[in-house]
C-alpha angles and dihedrals in degrees: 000000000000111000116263103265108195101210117215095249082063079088089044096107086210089053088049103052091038084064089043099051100045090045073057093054102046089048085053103051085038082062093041084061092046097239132142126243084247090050092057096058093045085057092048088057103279101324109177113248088239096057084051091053088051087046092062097037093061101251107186092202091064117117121261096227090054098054092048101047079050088051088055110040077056091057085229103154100235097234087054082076091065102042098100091048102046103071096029103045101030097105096039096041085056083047101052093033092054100039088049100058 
């Protein structure tokens, strides 16, 4: 397994409560369906429990292709994730992200 690499726009408060909020939404259309954390991962080709709880916590160390295959088990459109964030944050997203590199 590649070694954990913290990026620098983990400390970015908007990339972190993007993670957050979309490891929210898949919990809660997990719920919605009435599975099981383990049932998910079941469904995602054998995907440990423990991996699926990082997953909805936001864990910004969980792999890319694992939050997107969720996303899309769920049938949650991937751009859905980012809705709260776009309008809100655009000007201080342009800010931070300018002022950072």
């Amino acid at each position: 397994m590649p070694k954990s690499v913290e990026a620098q726009t983990y400390n970015i408060r908007q990339v972190r409560d993007a993670l957050k909020e979309t490891g929210e939404l898949i919990e809660a259309i997990r719920k919605e369906r009435g599975w099981s954390q383990s049932e998910l991962g079941k469904r995602l080709g054998g995907i440990d429990r423990r991996h699926i709880s990082a997953l909805e916590k936001g864990n910004p160390n969980t792999d890319f292709g694992l939050v997107v295959s969720a996303l899309w088990i769920l049938d949650i459109p991937v751009l859905e994730t980012l809705k709260t964030h776009r309008r809100a944050h655009a000007r201080s997203r342009k800010k931070v992200v300018d002022n950072d590199f």
